[in-house]
N, CA, C and O atoms as a CHARMM CRD file, in Angstrom:
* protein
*
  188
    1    1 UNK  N      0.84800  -1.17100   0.00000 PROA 1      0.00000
    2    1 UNK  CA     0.00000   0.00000   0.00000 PROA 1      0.00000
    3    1 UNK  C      0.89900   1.24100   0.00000 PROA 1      0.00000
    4    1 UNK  O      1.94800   1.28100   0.64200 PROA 1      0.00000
    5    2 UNK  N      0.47200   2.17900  -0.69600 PROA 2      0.00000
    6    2 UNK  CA     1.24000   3.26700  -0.88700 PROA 2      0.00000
    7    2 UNK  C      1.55500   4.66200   0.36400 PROA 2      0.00000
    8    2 UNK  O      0.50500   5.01900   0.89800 PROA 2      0.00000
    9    3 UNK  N      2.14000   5.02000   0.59000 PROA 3      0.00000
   10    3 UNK  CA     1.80200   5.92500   1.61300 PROA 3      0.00000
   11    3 UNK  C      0.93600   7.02500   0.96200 PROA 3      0.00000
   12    3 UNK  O      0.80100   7.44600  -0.18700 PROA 3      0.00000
   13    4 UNK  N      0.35500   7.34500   2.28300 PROA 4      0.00000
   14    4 UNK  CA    -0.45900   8.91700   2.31500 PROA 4      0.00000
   15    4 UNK  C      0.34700  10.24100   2.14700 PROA 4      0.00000
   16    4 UNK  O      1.35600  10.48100   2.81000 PROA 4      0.00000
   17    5 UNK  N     -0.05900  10.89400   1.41900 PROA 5      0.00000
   18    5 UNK  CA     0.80500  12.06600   0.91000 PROA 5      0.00000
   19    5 UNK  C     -0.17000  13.07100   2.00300 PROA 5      0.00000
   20    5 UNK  O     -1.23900  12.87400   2.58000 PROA 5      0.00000
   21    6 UNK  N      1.09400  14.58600   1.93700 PROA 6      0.00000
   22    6 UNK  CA     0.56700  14.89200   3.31700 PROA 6      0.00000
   23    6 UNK  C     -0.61000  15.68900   2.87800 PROA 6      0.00000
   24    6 UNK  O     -1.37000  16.08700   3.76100 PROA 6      0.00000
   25    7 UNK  N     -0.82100  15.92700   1.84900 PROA 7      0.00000
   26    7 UNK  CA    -1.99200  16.83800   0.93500 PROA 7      0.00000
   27    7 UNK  C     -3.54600  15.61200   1.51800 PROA 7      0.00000
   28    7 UNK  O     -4.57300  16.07600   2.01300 PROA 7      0.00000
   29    8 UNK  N     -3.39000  14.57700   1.36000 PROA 8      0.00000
   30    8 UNK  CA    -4.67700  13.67200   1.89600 PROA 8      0.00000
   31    8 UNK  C     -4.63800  13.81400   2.73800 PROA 8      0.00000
   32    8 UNK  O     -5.49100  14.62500   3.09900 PROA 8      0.00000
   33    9 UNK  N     -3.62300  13.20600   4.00900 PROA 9      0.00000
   34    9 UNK  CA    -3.43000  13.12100   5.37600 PROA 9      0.00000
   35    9 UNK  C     -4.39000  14.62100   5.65500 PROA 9      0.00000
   36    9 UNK  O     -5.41300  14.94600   6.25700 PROA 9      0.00000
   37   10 UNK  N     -3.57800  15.10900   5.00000 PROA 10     0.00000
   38   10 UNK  CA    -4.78800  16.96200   5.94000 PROA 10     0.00000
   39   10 UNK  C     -6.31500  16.93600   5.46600 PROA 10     0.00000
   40   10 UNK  O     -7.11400  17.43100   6.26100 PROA 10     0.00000
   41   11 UNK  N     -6.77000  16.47100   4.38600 PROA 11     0.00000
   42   11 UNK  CA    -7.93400  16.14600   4.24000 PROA 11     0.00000
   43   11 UNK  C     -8.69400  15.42400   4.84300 PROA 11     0.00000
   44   11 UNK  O     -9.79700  15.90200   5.10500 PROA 11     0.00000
   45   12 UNK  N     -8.36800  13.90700   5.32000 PROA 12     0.00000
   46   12 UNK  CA    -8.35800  13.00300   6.08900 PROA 12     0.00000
   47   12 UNK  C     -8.42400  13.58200   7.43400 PROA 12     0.00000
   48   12 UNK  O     -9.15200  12.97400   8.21900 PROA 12     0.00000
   49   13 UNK  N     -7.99700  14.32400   7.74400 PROA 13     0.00000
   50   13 UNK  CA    -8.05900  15.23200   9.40800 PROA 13     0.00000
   51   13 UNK  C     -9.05200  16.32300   9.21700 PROA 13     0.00000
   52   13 UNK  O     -9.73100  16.72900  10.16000 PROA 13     0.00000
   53   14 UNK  N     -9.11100  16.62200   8.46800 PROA 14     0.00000
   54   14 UNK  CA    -9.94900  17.84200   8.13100 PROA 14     0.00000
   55   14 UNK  C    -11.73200  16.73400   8.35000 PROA 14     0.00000
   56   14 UNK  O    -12.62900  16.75600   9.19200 PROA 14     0.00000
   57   15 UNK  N    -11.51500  16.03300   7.26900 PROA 15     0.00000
   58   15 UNK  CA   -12.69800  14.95800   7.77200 PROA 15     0.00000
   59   15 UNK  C    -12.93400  14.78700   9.04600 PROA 15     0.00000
   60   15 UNK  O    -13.87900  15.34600   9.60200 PROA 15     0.00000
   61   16 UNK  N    -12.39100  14.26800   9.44600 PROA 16     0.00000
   62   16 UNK  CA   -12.49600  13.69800  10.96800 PROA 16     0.00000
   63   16 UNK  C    -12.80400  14.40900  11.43000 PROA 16     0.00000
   64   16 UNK  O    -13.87100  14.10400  11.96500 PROA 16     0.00000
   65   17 UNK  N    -12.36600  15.90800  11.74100 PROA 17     0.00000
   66   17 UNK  CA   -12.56400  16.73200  13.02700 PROA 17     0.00000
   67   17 UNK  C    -14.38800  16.76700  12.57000 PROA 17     0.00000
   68   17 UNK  O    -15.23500  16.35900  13.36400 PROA 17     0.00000
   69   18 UNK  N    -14.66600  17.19200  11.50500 PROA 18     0.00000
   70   18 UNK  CA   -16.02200  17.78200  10.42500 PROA 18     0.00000
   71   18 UNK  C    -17.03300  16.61900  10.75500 PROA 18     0.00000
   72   18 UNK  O    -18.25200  16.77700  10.68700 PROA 18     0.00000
   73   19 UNK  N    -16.25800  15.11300  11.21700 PROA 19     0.00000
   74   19 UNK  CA   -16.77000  14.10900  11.56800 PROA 19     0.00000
   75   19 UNK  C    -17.74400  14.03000  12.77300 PROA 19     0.00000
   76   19 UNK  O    -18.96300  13.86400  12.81100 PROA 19     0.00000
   77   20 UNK  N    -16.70400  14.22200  13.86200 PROA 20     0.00000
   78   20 UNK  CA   -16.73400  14.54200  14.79300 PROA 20     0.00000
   79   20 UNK  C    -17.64600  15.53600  15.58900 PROA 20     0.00000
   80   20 UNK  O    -18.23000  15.12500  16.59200 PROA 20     0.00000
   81   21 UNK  N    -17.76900  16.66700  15.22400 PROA 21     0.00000
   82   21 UNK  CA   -18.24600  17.71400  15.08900 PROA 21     0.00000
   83   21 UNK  C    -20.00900  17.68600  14.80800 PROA 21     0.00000
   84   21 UNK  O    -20.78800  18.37300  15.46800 PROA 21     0.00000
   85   22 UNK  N    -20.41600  16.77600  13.73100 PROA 22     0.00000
   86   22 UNK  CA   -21.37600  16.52300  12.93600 PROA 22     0.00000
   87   22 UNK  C    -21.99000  15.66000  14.41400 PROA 22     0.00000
   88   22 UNK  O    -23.01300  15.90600  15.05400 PROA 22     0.00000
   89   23 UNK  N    -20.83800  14.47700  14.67500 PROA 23     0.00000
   90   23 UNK  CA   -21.44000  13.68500  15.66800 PROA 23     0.00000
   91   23 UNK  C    -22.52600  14.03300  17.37300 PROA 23     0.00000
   92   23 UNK  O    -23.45500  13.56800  18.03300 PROA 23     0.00000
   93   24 UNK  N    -21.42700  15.29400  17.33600 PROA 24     0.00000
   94   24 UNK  CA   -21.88700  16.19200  18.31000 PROA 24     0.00000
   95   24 UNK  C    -22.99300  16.79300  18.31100 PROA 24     0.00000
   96   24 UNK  O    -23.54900  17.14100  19.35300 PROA 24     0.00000
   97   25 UNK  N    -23.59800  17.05500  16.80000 PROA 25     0.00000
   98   25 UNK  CA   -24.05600  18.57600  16.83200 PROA 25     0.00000
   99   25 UNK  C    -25.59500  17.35600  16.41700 PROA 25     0.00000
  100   25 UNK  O    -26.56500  18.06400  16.14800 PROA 25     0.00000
  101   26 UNK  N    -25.91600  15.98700  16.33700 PROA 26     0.00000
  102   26 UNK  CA   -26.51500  15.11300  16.26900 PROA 26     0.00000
  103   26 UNK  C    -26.69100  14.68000  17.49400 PROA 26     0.00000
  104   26 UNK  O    -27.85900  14.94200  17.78000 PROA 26     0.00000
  105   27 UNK  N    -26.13400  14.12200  18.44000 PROA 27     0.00000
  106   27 UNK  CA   -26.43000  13.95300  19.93100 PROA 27     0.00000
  107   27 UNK  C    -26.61400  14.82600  20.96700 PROA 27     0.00000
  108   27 UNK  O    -26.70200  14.52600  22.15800 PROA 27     0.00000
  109   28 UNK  N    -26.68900  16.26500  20.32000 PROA 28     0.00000
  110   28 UNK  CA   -27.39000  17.54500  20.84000 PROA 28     0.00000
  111   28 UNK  C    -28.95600  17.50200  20.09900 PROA 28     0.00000
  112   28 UNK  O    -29.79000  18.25400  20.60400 PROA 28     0.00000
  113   29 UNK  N    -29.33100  16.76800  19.08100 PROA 29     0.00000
  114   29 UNK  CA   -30.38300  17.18600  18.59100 PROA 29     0.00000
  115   29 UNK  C    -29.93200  18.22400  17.60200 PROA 29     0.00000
  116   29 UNK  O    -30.96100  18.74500  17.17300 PROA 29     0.00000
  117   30 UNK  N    -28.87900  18.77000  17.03800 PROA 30     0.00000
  118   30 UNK  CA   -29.21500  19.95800  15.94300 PROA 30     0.00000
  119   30 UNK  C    -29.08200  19.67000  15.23900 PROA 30     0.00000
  120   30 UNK  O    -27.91000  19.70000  14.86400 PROA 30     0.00000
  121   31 UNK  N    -30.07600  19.11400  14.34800 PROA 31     0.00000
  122   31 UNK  CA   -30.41900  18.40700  13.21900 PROA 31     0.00000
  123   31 UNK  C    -29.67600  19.30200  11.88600 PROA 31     0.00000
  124   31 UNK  O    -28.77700  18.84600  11.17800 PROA 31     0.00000
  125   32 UNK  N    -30.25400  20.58400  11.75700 PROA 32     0.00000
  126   32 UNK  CA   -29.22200  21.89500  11.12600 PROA 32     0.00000
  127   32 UNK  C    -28.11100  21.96300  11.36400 PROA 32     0.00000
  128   32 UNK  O    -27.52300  21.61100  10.34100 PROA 32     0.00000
  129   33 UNK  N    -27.23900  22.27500  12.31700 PROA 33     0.00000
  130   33 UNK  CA   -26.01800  21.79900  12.61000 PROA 33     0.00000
  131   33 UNK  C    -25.41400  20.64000  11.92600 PROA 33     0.00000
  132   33 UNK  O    -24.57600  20.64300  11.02400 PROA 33     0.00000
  133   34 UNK  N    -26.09500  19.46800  12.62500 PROA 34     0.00000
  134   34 UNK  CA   -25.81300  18.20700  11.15800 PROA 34     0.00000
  135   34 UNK  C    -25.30300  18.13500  10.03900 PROA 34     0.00000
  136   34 UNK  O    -24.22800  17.64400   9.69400 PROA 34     0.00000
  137   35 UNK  N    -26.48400  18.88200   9.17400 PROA 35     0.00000
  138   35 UNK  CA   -26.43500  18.67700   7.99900 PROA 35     0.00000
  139   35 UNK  C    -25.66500  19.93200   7.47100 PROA 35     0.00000
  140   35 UNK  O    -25.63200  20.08000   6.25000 PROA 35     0.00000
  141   36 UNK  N    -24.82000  21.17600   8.55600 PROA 36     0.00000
  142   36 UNK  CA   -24.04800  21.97700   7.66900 PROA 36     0.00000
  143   36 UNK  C    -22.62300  20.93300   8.03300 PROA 36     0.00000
  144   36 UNK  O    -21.60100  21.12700   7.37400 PROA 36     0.00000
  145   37 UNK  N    -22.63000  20.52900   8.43000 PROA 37     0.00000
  146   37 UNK  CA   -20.93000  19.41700   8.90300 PROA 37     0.00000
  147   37 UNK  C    -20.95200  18.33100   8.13800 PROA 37     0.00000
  148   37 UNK  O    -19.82800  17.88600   7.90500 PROA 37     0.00000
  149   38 UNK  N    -21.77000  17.79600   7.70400 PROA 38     0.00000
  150   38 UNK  CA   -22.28700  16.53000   6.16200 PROA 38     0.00000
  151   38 UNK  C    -21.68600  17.69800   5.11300 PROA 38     0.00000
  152   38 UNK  O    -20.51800  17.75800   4.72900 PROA 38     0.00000
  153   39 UNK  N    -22.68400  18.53400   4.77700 PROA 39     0.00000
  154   39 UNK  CA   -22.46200  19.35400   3.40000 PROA 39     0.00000
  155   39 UNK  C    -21.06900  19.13300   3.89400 PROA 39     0.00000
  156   39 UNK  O    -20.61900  17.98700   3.87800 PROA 39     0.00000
  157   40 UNK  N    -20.37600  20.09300   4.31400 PROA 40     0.00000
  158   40 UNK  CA   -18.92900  20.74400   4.68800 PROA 40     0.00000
  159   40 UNK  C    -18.36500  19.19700   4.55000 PROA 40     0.00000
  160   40 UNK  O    -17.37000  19.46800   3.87700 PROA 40     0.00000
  161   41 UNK  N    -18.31400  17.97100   4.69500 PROA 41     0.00000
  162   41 UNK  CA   -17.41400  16.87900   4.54500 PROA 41     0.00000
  163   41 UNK  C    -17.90400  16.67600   3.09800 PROA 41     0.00000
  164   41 UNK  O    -16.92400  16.24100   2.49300 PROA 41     0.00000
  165   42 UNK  N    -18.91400  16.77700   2.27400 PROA 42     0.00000
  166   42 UNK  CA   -19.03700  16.33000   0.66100 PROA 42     0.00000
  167   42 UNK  C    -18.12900  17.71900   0.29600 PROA 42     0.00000
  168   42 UNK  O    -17.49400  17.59200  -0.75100 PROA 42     0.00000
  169   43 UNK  N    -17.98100  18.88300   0.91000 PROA 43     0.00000
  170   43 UNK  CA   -16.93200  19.62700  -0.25700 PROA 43     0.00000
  171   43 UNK  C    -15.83100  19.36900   0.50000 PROA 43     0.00000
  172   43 UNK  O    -15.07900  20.34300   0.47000 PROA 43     0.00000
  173   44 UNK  N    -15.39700  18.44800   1.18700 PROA 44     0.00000
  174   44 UNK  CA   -13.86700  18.60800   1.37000 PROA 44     0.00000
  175   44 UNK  C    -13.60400  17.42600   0.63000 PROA 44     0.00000
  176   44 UNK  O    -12.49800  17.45200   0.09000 PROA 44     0.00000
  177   45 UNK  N    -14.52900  15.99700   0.35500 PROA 45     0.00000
  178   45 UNK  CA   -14.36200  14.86500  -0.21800 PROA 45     0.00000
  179   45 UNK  C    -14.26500  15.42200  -1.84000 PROA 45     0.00000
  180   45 UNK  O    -13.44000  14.85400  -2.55700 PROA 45     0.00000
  181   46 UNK  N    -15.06100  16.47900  -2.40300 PROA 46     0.00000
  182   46 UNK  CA   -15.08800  16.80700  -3.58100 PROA 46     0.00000
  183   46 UNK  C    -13.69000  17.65300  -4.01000 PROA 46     0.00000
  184   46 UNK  O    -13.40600  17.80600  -5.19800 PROA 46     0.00000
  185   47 UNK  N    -12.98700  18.09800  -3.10700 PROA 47     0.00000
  186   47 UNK  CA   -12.06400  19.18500  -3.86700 PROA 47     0.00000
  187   47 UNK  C    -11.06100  18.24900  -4.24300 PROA 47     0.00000
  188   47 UNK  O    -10.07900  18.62100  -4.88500 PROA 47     0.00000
């Protein structure tokens, strides 16, 4: 397997935190919150 270049690796973290975040803002109930931390992970998966 190839290594991770550090250009993914920061994407890959950038995910996670956006992950994370989403997870939170769902076990608070903010359903809105949610779904701006979803959007925000489809444009970091898209760039």
């Amino acid at each position: 397997m190839p290594p991770i270049s550090e250009t993914d690796r920061e994407k890959l973290e950038r995910i996670a935190d956006l992950y994370d975040r989403a997870q939170r803002a769902l076990a608070a109930g903010d359903l809105g919150l949610y779904q701006q931390y979803v959007d925000a992970i489809g444009k970091v998966v898209a760039e």
